[in-house]
C-alpha positions in Angstrom: -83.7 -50.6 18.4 -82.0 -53.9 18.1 -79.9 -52.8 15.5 -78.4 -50.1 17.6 -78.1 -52.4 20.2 -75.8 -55.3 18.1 -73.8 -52.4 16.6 -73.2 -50.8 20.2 -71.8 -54.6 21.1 -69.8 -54.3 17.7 -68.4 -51.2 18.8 -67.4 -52.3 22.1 -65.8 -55.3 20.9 -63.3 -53.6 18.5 -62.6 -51.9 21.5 -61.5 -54.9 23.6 -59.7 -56.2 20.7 -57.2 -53.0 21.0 -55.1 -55.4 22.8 -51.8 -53.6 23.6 -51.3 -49.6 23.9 -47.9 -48.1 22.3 -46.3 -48.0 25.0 -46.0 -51.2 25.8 -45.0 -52.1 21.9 -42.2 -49.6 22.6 -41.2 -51.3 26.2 -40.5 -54.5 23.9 -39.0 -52.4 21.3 -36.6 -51.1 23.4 -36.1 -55.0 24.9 -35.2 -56.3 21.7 -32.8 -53.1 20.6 -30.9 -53.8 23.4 -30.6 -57.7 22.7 -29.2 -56.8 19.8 -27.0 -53.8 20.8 -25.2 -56.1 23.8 -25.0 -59.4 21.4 -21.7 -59.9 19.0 -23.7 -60.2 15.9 -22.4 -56.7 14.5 -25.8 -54.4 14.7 -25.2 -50.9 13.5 -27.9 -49.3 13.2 -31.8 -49.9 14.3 -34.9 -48.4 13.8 -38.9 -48.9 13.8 -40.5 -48.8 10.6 -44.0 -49.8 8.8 -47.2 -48.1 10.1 -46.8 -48.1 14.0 -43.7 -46.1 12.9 -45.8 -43.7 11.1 -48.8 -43.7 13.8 -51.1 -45.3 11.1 -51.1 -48.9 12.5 -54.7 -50.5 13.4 -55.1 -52.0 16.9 -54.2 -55.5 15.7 -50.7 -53.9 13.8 -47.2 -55.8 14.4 -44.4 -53.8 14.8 -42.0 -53.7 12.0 -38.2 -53.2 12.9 -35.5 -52.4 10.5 -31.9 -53.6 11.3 -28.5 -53.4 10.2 -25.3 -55.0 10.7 -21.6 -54.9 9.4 -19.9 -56.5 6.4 -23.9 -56.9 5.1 -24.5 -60.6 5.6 -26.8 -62.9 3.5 -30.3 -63.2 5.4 -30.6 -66.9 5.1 -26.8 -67.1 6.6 -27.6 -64.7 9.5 -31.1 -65.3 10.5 -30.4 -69.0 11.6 -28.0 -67.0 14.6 -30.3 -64.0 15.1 -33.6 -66.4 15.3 -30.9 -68.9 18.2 -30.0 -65.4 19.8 -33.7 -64.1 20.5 -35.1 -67.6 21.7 -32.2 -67.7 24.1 -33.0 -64.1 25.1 -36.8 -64.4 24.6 -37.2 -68.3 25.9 -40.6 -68.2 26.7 -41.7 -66.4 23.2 -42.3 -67.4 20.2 -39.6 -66.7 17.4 -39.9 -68.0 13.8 -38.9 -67.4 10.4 -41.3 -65.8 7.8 -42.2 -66.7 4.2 -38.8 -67.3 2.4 -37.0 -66.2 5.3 -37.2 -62.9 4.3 -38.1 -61.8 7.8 -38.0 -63.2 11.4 -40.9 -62.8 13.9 -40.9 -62.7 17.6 -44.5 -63.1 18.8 -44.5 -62.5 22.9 -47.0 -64.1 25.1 -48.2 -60.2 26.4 -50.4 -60.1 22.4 -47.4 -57.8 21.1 -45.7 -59.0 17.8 -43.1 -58.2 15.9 -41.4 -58.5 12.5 -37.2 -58.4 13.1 -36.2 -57.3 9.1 -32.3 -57.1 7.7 -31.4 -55.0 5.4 -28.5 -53.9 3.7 -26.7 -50.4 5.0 -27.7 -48.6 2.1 -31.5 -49.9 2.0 -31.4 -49.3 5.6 -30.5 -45.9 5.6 -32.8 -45.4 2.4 -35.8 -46.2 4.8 -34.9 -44.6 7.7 -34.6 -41.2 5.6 -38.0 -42.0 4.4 -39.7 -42.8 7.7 -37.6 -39.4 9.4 -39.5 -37.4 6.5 -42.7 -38.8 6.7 -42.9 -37.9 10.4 -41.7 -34.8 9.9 -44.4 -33.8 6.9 -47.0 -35.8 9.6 -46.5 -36.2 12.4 
């Protein structure tokens, strides 16, 4: 009997740790896209990606998003401006550079994070194809 007991409490804790639902993951999505759309840094295209993208994320999941820009700048050039243009949009967030800058996160004080990733044109639209058939076959 106690042992149903401490695995009902188990059970009800994984349920209070589903912090935020999608929809607010998207809200801040759509926050950041437009940051990006209305800034000069050159954004061409923009898309979700990783497994919130493919509706296989866990409660605790970040939110991957997949960027382009024009003339394919280096990451460790551009990410110094992107990571000055989302604290300035984002002031009371947290923004930081991942493990050899090969990404940049913005953590905001709600519990929703996410992982801002540049890529090149071509392995931007590489992805995207991917995550547009995946969906389709899946979703």
């Amino acid at each position: 009997m106690m042992e149903l007991g401490i695995k009902y409490l188990f059970f009800l804790f994984l349920i209070m740790k589903q912090k935020l639902p999608d929809a607010h993951y998207k809200k801040k999505r759509i926050s950041i896209a437009n940051v990006l759309k209305n800034s000069k840094i050159g954004l061409s295209m923009i898309s979700s990606a990783g497994s919130r993208a493919k509706q296989t994320n866990r409660p605790d999941s970040d939110q991957d998003v997949i960027f382009a820009v024009s003339g394919n700048p280096e990451r460790k050039i551009f990410y110094p401006k992107l990571m000055k243009l989302l604290k300035t949009n984002f002031p009371k967030d947290k923004v930081y550079h991942g493990k050899n800058n090969n990404i940049v996160h913005l953590d905001f004080k709600s519990g929703s994070k996410f992982e801002l990733v540049l890529q090149s044109n071509k392995e931007f639209n590489k992805e995207h194809k991917s995550l547009k058939l995946y969906r389709r076959k899946n979703l």
